[in-house]
C-alpha positions in Angstrom: -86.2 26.8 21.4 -84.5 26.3 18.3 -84.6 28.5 15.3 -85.3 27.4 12.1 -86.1 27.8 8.5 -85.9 26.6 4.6 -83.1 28.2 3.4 -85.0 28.2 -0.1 -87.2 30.4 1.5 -84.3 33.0 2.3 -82.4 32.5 -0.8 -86.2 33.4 -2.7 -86.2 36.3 -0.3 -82.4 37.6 -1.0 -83.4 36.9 -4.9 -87.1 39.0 -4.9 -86.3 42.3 -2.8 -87.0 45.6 -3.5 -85.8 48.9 -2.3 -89.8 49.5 -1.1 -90.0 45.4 0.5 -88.1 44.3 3.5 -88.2 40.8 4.3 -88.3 39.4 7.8 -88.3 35.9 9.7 -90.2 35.3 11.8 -88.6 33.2 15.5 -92.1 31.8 16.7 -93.1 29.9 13.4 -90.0 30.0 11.2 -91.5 31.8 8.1 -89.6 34.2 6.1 -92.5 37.1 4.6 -92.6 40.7 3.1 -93.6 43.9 4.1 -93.7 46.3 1.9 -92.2 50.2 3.4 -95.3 51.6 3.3 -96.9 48.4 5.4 -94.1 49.4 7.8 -94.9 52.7 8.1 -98.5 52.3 8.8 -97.4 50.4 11.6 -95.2 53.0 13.2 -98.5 54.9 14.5 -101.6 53.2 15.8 -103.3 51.9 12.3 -106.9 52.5 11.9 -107.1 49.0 9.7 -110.3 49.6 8.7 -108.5 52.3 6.3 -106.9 49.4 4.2 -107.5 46.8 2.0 -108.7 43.9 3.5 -105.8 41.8 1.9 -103.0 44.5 3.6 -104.2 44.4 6.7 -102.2 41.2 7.7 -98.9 42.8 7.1 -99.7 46.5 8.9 -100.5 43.9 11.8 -97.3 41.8 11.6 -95.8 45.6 11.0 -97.0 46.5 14.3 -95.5 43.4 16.0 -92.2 43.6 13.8 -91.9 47.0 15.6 -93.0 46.5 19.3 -91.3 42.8 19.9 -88.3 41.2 19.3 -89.9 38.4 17.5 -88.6 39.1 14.0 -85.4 39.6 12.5 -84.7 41.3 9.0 -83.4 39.6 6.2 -80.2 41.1 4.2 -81.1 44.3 2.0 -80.1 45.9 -0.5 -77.7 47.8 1.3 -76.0 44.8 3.2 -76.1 42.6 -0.6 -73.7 44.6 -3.1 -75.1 43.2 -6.3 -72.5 45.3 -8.2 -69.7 43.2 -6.2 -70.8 40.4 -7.0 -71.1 41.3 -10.9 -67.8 42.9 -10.5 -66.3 39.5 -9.0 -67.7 37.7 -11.9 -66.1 39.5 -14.1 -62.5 38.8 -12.3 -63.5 35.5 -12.3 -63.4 34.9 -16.2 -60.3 33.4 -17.3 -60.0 35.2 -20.8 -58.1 38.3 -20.5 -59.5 39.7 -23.2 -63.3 39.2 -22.1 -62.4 39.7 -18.4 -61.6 43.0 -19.3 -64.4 43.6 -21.6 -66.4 42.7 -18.8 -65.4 45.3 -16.5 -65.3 47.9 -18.6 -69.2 47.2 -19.1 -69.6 48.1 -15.6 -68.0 51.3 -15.7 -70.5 54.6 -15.0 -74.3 54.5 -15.8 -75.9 51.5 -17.0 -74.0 49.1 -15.4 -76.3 46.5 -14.4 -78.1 46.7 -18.6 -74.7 46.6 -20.1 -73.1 44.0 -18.1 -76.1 41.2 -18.7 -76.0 42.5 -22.7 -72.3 41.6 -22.2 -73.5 38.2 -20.6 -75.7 37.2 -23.3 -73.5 38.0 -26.0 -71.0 35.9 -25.2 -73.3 33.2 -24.0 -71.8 33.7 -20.2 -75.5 33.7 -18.5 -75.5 30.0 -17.4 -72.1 30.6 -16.0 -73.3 33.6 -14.3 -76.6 32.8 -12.5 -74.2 30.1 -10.9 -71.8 32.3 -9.6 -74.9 34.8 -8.3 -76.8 31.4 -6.5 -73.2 30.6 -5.2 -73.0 33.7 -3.7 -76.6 34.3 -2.1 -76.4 30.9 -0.7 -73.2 31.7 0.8 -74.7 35.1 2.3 -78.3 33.5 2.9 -76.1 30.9 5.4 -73.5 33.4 7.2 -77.1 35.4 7.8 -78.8 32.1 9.3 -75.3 31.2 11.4 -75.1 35.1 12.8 -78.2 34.9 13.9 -78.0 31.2 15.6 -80.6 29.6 13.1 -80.5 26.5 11.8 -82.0 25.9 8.1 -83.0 23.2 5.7 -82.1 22.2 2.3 -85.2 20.5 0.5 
């Protein structure tokens, strides 16, 4: 059996995640679907469902499964994607000294993430950046798919 999925739907997943969701694929059907943590960790024990919402109880079941088989594999999180990287090889990827270095020091200490995309807007940079930051989670949405031997589609 070959594995395979949209890679839209992994890029959407890469673009969406939390630190509470975890995202998984799933090998029998090819689909690509949240859990939230605390979905997860209902499904570490034996889940009385009747003790959730009727519209959480597919995910404590899919939980259950994501922890007993071998049937799903986890998407990239946010500690395998360093988002601050890639802002931080954005920034050396400007060719104005000037703002390249403007740049950079916006990311220094607390608020990074808020004063780099004030930085970004300022200087009318955010077209130029959302490109770089699709370029890069295609590029990490594809090495995921080719580590794990799965083939995907571009629609």
């Amino acid at each position: 059996m070959t594995l395979k999925v949209d890679l839209k739907d992994v890029l959407e997943a890469l673009e969406l995640r939390t630190i509470e969701s975890n995202y998984f694929y799933y090998k029998k059907t090819g689909e690509v679907f949240m859990i939230m943590d605390d979905e997860l960790r209902a499904g570490e024990e034996e889940p009385d469902l009747d003790k959730f919402p009727e519209w959480q109880r597919e995910n404590i079941k899919a939980a259950v499964n994501i922890i007993s088989t071998d049937d799903y594999l986890r998407l990239p999180d946010d500690y395998e994607i360093d988002d601050y990287s890639i802002m931080e090889d954005f920034c050396y990827s400007i060719e104005d000294e000037e703002l390249r270095e403007e740049l950079l020091y916006a990311i220094r200490g607390n608020g990074a993430f808020r004063m780099f995309k004030d930085k970004i807007y300022q200087y009318d940079l955010e077209d130029q950046w959302y490109d770089f930051k699709d370029k890069r989670y295609r590029k990490i949405a594809i090495e995921w798919c080719e580590e794990n031997n799965i083939e995907y589609r571009e629609n």
